[in-house]
C-alpha positions as CSV (number, residue, x, y, z in Angstrom):
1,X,19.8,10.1,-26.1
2,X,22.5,7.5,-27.7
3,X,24.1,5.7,-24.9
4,X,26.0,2.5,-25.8
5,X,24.8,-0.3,-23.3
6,X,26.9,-3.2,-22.1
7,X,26.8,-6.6,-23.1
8,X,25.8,-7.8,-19.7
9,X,23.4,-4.2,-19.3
10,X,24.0,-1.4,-17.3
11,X,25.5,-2.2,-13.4
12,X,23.6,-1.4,-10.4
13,X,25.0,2.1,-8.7
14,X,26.3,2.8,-12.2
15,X,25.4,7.0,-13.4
16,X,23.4,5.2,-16.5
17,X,21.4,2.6,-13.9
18,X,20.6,5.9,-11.7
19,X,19.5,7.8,-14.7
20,X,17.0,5.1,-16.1
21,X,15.7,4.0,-12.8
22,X,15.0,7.9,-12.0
23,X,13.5,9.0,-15.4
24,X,11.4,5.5,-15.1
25,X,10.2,6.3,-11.6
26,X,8.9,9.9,-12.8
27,X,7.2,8.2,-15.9
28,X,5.7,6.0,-13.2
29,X,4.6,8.5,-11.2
30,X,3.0,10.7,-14.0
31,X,1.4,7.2,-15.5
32,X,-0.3,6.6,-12.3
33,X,-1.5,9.7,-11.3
34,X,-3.0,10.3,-14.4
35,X,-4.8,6.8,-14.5
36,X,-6.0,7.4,-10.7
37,X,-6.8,11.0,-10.4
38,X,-10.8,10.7,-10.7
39,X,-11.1,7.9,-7.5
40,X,-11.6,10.6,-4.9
41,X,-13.4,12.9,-7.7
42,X,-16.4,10.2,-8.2
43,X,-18.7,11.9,-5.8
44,X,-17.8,15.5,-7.7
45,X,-18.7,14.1,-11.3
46,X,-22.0,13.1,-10.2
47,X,-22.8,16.5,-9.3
48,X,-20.7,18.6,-11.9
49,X,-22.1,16.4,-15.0
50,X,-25.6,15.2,-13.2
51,X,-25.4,11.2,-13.9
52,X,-26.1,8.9,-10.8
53,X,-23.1,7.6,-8.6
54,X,-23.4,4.3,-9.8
55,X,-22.2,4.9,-13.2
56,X,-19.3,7.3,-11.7
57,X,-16.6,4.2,-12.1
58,X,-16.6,4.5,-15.5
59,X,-14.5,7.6,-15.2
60,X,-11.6,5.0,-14.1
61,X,-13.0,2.1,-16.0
62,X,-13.1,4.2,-19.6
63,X,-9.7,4.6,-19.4
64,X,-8.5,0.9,-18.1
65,X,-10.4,-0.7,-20.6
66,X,-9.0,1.4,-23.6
67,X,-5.4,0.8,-22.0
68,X,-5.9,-3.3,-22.2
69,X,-6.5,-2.6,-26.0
70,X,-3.1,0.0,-26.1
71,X,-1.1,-2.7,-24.6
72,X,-1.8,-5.2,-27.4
73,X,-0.3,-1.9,-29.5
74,X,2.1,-1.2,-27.7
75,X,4.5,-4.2,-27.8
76,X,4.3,-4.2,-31.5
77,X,4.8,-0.1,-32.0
78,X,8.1,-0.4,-29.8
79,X,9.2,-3.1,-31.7
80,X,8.9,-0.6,-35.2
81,X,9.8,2.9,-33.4
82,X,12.0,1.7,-30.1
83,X,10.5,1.4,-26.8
84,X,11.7,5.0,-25.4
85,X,9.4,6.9,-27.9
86,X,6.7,4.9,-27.1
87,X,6.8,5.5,-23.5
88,X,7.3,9.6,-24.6
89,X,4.7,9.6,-26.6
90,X,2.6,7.7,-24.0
91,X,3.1,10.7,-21.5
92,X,2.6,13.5,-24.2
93,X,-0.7,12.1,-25.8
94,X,-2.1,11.1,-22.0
95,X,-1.8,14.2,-20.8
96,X,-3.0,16.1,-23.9
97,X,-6.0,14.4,-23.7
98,X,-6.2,14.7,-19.8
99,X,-6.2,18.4,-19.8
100,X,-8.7,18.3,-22.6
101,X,-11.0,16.3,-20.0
102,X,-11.0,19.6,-17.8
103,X,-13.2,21.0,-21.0
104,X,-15.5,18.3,-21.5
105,X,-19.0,20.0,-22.1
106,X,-20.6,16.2,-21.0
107,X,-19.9,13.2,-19.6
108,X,-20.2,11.4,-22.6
109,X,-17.4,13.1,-24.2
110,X,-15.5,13.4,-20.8
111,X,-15.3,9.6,-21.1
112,X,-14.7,9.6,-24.7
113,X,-11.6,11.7,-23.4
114,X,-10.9,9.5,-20.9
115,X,-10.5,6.6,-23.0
116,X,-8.1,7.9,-25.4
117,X,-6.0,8.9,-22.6
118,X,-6.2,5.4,-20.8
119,X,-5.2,4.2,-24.6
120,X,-2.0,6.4,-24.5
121,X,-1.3,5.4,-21.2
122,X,-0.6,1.6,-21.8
123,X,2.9,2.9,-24.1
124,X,4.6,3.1,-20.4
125,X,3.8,0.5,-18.5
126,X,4.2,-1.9,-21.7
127,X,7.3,-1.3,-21.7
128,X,9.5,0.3,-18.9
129,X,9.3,-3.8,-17.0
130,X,10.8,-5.0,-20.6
131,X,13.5,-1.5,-20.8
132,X,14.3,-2.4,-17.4
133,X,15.3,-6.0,-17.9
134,X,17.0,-5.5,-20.8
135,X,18.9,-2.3,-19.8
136,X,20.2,-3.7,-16.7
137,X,22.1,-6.6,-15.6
138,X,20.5,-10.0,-14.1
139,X,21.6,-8.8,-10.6
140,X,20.4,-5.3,-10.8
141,X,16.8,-6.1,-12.1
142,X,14.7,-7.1,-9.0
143,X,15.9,-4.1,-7.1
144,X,15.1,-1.9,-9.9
145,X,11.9,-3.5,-11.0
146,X,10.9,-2.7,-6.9
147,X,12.2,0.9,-7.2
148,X,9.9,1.1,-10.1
149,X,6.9,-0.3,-9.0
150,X,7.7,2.3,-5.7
151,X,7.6,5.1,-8.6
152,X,4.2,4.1,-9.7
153,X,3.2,4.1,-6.2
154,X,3.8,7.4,-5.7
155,X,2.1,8.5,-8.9
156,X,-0.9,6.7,-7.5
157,X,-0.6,8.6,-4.1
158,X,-0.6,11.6,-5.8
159,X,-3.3,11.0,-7.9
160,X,-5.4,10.4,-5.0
161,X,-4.1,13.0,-2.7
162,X,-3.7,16.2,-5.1
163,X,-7.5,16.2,-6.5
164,X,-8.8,17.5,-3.2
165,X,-6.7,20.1,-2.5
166,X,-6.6,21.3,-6.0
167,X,-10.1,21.1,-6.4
168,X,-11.1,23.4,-3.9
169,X,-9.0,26.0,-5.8
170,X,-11.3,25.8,-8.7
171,X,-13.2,22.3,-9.3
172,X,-12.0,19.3,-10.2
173,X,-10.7,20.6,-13.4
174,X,-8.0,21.9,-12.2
175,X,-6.6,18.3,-11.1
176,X,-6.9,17.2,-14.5
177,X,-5.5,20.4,-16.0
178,X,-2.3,20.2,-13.7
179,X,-1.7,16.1,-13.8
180,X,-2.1,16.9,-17.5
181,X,0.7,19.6,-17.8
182,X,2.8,17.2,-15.5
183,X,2.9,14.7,-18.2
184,X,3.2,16.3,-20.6
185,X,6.5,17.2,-19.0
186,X,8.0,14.4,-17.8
187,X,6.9,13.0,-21.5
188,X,9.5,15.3,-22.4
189,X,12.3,14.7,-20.0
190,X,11.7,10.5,-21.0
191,X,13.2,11.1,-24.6
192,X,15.6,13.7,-23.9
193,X,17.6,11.4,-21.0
194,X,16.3,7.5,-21.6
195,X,19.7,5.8,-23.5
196,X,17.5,4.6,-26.9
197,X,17.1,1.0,-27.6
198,X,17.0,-0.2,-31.3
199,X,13.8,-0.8,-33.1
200,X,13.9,-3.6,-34.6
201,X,12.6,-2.5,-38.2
202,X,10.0,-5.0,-39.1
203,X,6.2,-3.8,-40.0
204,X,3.7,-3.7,-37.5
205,X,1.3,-7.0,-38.6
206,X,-2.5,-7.3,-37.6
207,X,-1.7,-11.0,-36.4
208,X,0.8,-10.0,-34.1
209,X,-1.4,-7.1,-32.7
210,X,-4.3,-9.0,-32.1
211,X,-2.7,-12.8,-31.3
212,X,1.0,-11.8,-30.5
213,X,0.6,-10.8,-26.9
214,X,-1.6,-13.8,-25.6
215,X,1.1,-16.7,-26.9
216,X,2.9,-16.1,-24.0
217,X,-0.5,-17.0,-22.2
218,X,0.7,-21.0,-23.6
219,X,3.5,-21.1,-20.8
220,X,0.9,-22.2,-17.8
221,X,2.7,-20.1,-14.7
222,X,2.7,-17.1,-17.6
223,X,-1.1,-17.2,-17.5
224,X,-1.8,-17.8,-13.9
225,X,0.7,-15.4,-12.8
226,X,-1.3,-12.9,-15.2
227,X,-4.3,-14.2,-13.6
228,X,-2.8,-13.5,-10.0
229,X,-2.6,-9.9,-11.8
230,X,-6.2,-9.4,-12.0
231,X,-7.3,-10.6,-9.2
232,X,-4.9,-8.3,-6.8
233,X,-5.7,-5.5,-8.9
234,X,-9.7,-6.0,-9.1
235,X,-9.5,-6.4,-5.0
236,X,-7.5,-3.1,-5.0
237,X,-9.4,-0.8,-7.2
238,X,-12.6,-2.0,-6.3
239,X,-12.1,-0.9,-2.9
240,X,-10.5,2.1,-3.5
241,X,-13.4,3.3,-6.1
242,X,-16.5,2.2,-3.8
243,X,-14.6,3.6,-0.4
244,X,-15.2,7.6,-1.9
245,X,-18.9,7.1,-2.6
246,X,-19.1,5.3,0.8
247,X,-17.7,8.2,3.1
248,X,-20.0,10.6,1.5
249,X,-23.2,8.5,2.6
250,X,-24.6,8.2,5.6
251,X,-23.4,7.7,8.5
252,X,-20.0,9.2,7.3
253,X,-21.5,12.0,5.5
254,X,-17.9,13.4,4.6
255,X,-17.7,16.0,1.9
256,X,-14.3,17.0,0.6
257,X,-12.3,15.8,3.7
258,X,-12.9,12.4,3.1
259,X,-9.8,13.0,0.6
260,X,-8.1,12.1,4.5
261,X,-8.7,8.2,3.0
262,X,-6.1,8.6,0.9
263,X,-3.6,9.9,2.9
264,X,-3.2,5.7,3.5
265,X,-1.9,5.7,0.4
266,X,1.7,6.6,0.6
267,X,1.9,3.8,2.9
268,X,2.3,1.1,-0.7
269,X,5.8,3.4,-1.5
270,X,7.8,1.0,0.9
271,X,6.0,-2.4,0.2
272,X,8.2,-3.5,-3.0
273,X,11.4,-3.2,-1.5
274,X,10.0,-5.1,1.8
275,X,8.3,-7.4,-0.1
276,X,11.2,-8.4,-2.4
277,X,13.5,-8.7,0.6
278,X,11.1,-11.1,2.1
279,X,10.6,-12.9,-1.5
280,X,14.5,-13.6,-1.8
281,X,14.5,-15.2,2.0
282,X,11.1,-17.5,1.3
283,X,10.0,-17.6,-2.3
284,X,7.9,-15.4,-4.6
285,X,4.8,-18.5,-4.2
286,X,4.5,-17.5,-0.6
287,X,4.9,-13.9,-0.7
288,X,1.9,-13.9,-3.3
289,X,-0.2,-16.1,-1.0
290,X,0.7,-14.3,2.2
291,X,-0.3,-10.4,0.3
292,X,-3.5,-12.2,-1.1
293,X,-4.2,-13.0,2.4
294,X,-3.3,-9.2,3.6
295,X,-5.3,-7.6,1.2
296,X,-8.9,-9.5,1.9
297,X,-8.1,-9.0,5.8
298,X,-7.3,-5.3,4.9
299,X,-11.0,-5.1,3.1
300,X,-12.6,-6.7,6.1
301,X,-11.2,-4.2,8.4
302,X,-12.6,-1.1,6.7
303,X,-16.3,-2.5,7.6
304,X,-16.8,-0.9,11.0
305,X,-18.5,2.4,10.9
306,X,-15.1,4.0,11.7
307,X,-13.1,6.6,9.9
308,X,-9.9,5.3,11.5
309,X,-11.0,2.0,10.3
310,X,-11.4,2.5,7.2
311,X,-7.8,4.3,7.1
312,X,-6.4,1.5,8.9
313,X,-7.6,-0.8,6.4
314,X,-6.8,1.1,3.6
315,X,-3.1,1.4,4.6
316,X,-2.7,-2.3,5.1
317,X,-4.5,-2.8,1.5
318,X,-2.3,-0.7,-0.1
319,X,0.7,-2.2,1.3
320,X,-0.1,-5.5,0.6
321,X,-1.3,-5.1,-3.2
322,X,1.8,-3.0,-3.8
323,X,4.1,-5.3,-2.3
324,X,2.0,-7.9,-4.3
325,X,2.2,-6.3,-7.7
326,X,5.9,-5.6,-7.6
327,X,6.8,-9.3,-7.3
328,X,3.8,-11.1,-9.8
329,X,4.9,-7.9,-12.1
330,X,8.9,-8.6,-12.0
331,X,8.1,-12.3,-11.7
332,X,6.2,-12.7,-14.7
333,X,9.0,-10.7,-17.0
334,X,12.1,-13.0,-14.9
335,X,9.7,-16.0,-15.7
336,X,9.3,-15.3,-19.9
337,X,12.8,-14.2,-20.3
338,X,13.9,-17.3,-18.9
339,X,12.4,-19.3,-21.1
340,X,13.5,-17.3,-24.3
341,X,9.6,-15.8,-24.5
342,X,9.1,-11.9,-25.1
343,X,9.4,-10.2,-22.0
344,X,7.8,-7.1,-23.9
345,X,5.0,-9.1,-24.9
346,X,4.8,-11.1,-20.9
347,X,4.7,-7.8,-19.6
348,X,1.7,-6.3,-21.7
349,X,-0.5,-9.6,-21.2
350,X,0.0,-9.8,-17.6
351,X,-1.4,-5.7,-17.9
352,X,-3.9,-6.5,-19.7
353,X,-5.2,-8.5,-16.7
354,X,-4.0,-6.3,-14.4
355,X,-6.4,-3.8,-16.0
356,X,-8.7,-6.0,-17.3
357,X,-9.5,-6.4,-13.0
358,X,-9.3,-2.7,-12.6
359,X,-11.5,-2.4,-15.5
360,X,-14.5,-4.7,-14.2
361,X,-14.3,-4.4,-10.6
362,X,-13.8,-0.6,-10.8
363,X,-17.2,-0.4,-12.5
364,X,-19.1,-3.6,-10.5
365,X,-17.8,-2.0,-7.3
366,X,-20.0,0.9,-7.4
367,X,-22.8,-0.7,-8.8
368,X,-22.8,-2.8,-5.7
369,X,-22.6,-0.1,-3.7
370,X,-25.0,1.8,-4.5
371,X,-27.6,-0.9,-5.0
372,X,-26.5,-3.2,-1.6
373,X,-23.8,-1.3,0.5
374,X,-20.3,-1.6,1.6
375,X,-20.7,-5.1,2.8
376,X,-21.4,-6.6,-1.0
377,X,-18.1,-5.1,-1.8
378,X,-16.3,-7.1,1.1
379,X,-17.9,-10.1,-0.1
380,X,-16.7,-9.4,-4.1
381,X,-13.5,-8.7,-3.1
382,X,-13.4,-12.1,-0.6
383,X,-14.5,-13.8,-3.7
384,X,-12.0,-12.3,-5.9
385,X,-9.3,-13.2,-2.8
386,X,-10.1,-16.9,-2.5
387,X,-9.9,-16.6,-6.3
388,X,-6.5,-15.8,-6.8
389,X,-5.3,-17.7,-3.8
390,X,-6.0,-20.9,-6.0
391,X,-4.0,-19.6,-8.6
392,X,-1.1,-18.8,-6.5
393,X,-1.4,-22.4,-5.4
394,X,-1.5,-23.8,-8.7
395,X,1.8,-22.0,-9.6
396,X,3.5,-23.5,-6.3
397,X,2.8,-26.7,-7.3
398,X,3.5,-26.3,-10.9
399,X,7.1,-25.0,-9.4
400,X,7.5,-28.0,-7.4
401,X,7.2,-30.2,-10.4
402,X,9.9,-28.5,-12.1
């Protein structure tokens, strides 16, 4: 779709700014379901493919580790073809490859699956932060960069909620066969009603795929906001991935219905806009610090040999990494477009952290697990915490200095 944009971008409330912020939010939305589907399916892989629970997180970590190498492609492929097709043909390809997951003969090649979808699935998130902020005016940008970040949510919501009930209609394939179909879909209504942006022409070089991302990393508060990435996210997932394999153990001994877990989820849909309304009245620094601080205590709740517990803490962990990720996300793009740095390229290194922590602790969570119990993934993820609060410190003072 050819829409002529404005000097200044497109205005908050304007039929254009609704249309983008929509079609961006249902991109989300398909994006995350599609990366988060197999978290409450762990426990049914084990059984439908015979491999031990431990190595179930690589049915997450497959895909998040071939996205970090897609977002080092992605920045330079919108640059050539225009950042609308790549976030298209993100959705089609993903969900191609999804539904072919539902006919994996063995895990192996379930995985192999897996990891060309995750590889698709880097074209939108690469770019919809960078469409966003150049789309839009300066004043309309937060709000939609939180509305966004709320779409996202809601994909992972449904990616966690869905799998149960669909599964009991006919396995877990049929989660991945209608996530897939969704995609594919909403792949579809991406180029047909996203205004296009304008390649800009020049060849895709080797140097800029493999080194053009990371010079962004030079800017200081660039990197350590990217580190602040990984660290909420390797809290987050690791949680979320070790929490199904938990509740179908002793003394939980939950089959299917520990899918009720999840129903904590929806909870993160409000967190941006809250957390950016607290951000404009106290800083970004703080906010950071005080979700960091949320999302340990919201770990450390979940240790009590309580369903409602665990719910309890789940909610507050979901709340507090969303509303965490929507500002270090939006901050890091405000942050390299200030400083006349590629917010495209800002975007995909702070995801490539983002996943690089969904990636590893994904995968370690469940290892520990299995080998020492819930209370070695508390302990990881208070690591991990204290981790990133030094980070977040770091950038305060770096702000203070000017």
């Amino acid at each position: 779709m050819t829409t002529r944009v404005p000097a200044g971008g497109f205005a908050a409330g304007s039929a254009q700014y609704r249309r983008i912020l929509s079609v961006l939010a249902l991109g989300g939305l398909a994006n995350f379901a599609l990366i988060y589907f197999v978290q409450p399916l762990l426990p049914q892989f084990a059984r439908s493919f015979e491999v031990p629970e431990g190595v179930t997180g690589a049915a997450l970590s497959a895909a998040t580790v071939a996205m970090m190498v897609g977002l080092l492609l992605a920045g330079p492929l919108g640059d050539v073809i225009g950042r609308v097709w790549v976030m298209a043909g993100s959705l089609t390809v993903s969900g191609v490859f999804t539904i072919a997951c539902a006919m994996a003969p063995t895990w192996e090649v379930f995985l192999t699956f897996r990891a060309v979808s995750g590889l698709a699935l880097a074209g939108l998130p690469a770019m919809a932060l960078a469409y966003l902020r150049e789309k839009l005016d300066n004043a309309a940008h937060p709000k939609a960069n939180a509305l966004y970040i709320a779409g996202t949510a809601m994909g992972g919501a449904l990616g966690r909620l869905a799998p149960g009930p669909l599964s009991e209609l006919g396995g877990w394939q049929v989660s991945a066969y209608v996530l897939g179909v969704l995609s594919v879909v909403i792949g579809a209504v991406v180029a047909c009603a996203l205004p296009l942006d304008r390649p800009g022409g020049t060849d895709i070089r080797l140097h800029d795929v493999l080194f053009g991302t990371f010079g962004v990393l030079r800017n200081t508060q660039v990197a350590l906001l990217c580190a602040l990435g990984f660290a909420a996210m390797a809290v987050f997932v690791g949680a979320y991935n070790a929490v199904s394999l938990r509740l179908e153990a002793p003394p939980f001994s939950m089959g299917s219905e520990s899918a009720v877990v999840y129903l904590a989820y929806p909870v993160g849909i409000l967190a941006p806009a809250v957390f950016r309304g607290v951000a404009d009245r106290v800083g970004r620094a703080l906010v950071v610090v005080l979700g960091l601080v949320a999302m340990g205590a919201a770990v450390g709740v979940t240790t009590p040999v309580s369903v409602a517990g665990v719910l309890i803490g789940l909610g507050m962990l979901t709340f507090a990494f969303m509303g965490t990720h929507a500002i270090l996300s939006g901050w890091v793009v405000d942050r390299a477009h200030r400083l006349g740095l590629s917010a495209a390229k800002a975007s995909s290194a702070y995801l490539v952290f983002y996943y690089a922590g969904s990636s590893l602790s994904g995968t370690l969570s469940t290892h520990l697990w299995s080998a020492f119990g819930w209370g070695s993934v508390v302990v990881w993820s208070a690591g991990v915490v204290v981790a990133g609060l030094l980070c977040a410190v770091s950038v305060m003072l770096l702000q203070r200095r000017g």
